[in-house]
Structure formats: C-alpha cells, structure tokens
LUMKOL-438425 format. One record per atom (N, C-alpha, C, O): residue in three letters; atom name; x, y, z. Coordinates in steps of 0.1 Angstrom, whole numbers, padded with zeros to 4 digits. Example, Ala and Ser with C-alpha at 12.3 -4.5 7.8 and 13.67 -1.06 7.14 Angstrom:
2
Ala/N/0132/-0057/0078
Ala/CA/0123/-0045/0078
Ala/C/0132/-0033/0078
Ala/O/0142/-0033/0085
Ser/N/0128/-0022/0071
Ser/CA/0137/-0011/0071
Ser/C/0129/0000/0079
Ser/O/0134/0011/0080
//
This chain:
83
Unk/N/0104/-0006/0047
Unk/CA/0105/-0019/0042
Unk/C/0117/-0020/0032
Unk/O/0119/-0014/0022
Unk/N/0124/-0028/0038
Unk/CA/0137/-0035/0029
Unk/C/0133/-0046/0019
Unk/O/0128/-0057/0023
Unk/N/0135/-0044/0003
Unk/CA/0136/-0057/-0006
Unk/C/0146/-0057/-0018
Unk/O/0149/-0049/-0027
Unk/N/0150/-0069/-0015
Unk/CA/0162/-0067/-0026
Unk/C/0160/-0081/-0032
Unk/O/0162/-0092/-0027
Unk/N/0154/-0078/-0043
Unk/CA/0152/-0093/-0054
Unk/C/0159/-0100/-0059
Unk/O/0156/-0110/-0065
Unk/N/0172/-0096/-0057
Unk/CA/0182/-0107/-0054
Unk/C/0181/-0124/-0039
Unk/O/0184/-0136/-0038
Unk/N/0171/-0111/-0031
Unk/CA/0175/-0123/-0017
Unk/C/0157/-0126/-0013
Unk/O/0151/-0117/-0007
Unk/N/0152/-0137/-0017
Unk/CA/0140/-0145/-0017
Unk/C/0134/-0140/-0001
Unk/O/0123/-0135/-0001
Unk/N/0140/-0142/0008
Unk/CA/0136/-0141/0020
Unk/C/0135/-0122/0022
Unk/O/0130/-0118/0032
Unk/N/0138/-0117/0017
Unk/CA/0135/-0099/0018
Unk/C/0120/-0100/0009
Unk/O/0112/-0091/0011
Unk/N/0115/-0111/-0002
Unk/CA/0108/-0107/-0012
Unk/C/0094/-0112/-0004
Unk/O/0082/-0109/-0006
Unk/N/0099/-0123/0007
Unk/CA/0083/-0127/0015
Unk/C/0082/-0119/0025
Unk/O/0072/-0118/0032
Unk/N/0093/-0112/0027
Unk/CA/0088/-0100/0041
Unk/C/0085/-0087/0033
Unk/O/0084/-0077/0040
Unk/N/0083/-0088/0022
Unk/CA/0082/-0071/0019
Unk/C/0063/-0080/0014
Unk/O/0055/-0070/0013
Unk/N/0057/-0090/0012
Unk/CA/0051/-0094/0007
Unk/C/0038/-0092/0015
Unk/O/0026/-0088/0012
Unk/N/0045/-0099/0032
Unk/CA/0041/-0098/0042
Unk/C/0033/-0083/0047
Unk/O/0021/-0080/0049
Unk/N/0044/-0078/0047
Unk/CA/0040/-0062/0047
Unk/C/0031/-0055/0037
Unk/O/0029/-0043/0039
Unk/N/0028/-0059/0032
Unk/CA/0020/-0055/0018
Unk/C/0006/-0061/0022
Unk/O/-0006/-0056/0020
Unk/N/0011/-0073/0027
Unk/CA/-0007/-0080/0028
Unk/C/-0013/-0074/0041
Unk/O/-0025/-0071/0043
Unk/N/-0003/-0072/0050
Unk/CA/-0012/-0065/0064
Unk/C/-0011/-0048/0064
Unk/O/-0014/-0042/0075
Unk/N/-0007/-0041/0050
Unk/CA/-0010/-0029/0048
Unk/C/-0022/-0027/0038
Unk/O/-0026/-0016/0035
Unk/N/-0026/-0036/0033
Unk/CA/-0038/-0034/0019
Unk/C/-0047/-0044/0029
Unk/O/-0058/-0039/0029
Unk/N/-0047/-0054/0036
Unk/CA/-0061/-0058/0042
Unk/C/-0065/-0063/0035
Unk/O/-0058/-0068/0026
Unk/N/-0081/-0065/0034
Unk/CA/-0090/-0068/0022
Unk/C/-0095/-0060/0013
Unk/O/-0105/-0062/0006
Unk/N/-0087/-0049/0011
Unk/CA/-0087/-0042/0000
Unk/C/-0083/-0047/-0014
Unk/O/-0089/-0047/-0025
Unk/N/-0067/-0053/-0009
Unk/CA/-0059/-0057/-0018
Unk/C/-0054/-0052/-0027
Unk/O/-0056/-0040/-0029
Unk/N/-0048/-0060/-0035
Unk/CA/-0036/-0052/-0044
Unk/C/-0041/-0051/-0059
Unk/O/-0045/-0059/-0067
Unk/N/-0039/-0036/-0059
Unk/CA/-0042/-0034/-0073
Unk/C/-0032/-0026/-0087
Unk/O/-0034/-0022/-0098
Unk/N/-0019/-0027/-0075
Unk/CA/-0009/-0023/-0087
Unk/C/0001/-0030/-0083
Unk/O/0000/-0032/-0071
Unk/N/0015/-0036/-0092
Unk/CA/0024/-0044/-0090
Unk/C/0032/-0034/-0101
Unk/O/0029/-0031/-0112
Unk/N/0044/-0031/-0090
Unk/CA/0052/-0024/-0105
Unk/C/0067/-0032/-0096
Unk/O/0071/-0034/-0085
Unk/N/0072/-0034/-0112
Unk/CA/0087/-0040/-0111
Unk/C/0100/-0035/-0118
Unk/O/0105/-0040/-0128
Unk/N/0105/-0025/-0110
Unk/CA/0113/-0016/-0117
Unk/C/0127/-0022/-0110
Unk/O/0132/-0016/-0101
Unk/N/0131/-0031/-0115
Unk/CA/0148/-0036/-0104
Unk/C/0155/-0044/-0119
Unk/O/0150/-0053/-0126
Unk/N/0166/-0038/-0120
Unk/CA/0171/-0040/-0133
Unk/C/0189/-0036/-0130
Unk/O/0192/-0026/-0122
Unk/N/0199/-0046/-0139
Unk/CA/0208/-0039/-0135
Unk/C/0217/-0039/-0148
Unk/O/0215/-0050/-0153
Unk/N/0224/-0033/-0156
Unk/CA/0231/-0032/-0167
Unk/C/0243/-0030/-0169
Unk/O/0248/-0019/-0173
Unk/N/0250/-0042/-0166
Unk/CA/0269/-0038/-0163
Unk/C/0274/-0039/-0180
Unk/O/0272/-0048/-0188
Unk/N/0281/-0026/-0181
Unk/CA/0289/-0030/-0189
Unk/C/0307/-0033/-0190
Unk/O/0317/-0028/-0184
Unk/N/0304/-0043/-0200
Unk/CA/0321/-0049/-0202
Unk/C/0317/-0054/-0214
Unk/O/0306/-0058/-0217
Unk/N/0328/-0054/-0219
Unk/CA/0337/-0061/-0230
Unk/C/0334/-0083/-0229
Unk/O/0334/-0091/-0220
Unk/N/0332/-0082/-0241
Unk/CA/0331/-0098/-0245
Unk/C/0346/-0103/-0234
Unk/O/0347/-0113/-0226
Unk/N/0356/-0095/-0238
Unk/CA/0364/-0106/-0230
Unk/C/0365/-0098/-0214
Unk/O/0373/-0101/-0205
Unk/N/0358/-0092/-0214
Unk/CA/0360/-0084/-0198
Unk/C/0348/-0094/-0188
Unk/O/0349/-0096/-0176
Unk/N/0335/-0099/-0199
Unk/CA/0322/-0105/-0188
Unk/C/0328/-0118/-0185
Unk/O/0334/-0126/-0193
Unk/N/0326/-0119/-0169
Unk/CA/0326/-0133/-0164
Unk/C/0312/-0138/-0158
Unk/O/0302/-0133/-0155
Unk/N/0316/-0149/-0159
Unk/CA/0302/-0158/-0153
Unk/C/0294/-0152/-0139
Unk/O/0282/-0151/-0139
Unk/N/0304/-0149/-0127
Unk/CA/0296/-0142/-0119
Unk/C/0288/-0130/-0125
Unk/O/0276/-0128/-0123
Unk/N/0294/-0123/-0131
Unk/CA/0288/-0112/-0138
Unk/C/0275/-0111/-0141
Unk/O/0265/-0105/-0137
Unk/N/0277/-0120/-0153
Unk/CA/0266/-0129/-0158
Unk/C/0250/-0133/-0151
Unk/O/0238/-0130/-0154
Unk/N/0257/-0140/-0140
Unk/CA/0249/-0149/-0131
Unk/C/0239/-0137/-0123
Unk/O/0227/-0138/-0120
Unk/N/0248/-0125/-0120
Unk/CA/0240/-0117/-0110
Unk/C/0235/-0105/-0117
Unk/O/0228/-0097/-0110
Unk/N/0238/-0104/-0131
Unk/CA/0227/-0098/-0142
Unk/C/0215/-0109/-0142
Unk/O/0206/-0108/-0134
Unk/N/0214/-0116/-0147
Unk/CA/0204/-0128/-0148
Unk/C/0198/-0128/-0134
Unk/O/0187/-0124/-0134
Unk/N/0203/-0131/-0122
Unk/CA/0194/-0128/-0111
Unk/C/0188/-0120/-0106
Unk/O/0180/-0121/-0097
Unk/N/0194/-0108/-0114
Unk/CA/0184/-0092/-0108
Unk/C/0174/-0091/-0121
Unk/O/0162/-0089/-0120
Unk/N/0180/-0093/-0132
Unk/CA/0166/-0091/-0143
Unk/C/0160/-0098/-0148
Unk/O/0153/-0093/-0156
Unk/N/0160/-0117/-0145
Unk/CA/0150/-0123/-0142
Unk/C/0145/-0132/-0137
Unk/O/0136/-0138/-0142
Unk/N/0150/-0136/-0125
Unk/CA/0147/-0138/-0111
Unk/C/0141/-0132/-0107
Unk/O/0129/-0134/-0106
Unk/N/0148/-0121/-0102
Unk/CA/0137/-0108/-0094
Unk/C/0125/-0104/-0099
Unk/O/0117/-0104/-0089
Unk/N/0119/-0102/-0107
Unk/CA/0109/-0100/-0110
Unk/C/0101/-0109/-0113
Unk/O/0090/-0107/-0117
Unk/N/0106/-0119/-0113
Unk/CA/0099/-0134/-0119
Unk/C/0094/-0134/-0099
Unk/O/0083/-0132/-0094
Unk/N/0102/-0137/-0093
Unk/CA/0101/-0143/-0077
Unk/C/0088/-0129/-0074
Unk/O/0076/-0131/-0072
Unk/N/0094/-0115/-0075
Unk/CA/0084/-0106/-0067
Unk/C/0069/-0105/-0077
Unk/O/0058/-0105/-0071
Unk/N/0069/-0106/-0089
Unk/CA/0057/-0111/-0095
Unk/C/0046/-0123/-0085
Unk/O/0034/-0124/-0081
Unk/N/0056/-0130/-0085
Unk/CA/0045/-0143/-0078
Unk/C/0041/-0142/-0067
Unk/O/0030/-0145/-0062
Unk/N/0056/-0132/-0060
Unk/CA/0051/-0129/-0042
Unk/C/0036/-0123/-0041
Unk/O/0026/-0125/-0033
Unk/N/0040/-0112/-0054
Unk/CA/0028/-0101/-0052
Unk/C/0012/-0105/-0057
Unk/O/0001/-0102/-0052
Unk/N/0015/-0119/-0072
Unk/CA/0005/-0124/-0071
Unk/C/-0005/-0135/-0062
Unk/O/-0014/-0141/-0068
Unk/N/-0002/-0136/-0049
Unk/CA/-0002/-0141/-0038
Unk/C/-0011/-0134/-0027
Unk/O/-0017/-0138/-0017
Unk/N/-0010/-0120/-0034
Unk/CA/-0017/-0110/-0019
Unk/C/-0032/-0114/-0034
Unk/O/-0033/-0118/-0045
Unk/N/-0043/-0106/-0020
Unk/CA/-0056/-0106/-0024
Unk/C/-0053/-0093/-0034
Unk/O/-0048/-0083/-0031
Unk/N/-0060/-0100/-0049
Unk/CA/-0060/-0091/-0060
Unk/C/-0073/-0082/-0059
Unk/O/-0083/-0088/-0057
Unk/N/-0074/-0070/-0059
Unk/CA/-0084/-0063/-0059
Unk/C/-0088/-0060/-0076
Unk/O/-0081/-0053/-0083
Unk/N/-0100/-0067/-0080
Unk/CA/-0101/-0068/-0096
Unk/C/-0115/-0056/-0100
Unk/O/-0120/-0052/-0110
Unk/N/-0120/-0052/-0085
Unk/CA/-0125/-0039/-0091
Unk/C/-0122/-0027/-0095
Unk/O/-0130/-0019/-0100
Unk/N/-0110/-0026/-0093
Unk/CA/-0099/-0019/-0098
Unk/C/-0094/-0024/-0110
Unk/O/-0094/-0037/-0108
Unk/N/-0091/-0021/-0121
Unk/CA/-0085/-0022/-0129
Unk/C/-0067/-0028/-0125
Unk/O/-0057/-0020/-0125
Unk/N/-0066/-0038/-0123
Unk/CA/-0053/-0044/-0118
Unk/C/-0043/-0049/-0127
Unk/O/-0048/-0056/-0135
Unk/N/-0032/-0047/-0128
Unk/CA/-0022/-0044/-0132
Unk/C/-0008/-0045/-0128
Unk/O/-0003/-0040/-0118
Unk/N/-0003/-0052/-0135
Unk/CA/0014/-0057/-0132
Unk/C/0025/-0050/-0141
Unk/O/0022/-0052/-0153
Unk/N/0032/-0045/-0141
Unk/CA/0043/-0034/-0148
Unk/C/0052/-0042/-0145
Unk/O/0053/-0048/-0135
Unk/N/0062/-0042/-0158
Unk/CA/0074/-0047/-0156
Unk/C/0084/-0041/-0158
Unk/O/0095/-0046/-0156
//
C-alpha cells in the first residue's frame, strides 16, 4: 500500500485497504508519523517551501486522522490515535 499525505486520493485508498484488511474487527491503532523539516535561512524560506511544510505536517495528519476515523473503531481495545 502506497500513501503519501500530501495526495488526498492515496489517503482513501490506503483507507480502503485498511477497511477490507481489519473487517469487523476494526481499527484500534492510528499512528501518524509523516512530518517534514526543511531547513533555511529567514531569507532562504519561500512560500512554496512553506506551503509544502504546512501540507505534510498539517494537512496530512489532519486528512489521514479523519480517513482512519472513518473505519469501524474497535473500542474494546483500548483505541488510540498517535500523532
């Protein structure tokens, strides 16, 4: 399974795949580890820069949070979202 939290449509197929691998079991862990940290200089950062820091760290976990809160939560498990 391919997901890149940058691209919305990789985040409902990885979502997809998740729901017809857990069944009615469901989901009892969500972890969100996709983060990215460019460094530059005040006069080196541009707006794209910017834009695609902000869409990987939080976008992406904001969008795959919801995808995942979407599958059947399994709450006899102690369930759990990691960020």
């Amino acid at each position: 399974m391919f997901l890149d939290v940058n691209e919305i449509n990789t985040i409902e197929e990885a979502k997809k795949a998740v729901e017809s691998k857990v069944g009615d079991k469901g989901l009892n862990l969500l972890l969100n580890n996709a983060g990215v940290n460019k460094k530059a200089s005040l006069e080196e950062v541009t707006p794209a820069m910017m834009l695609d820091t902000y869409n990987t760290n939080v976008n992406g976990p904001l969008f795959t949070t919801k995808a995942g809160s979407q599958i059947k939560l399994n709450y006899s498990i102690a369930f759990k979202i990691i960020q």
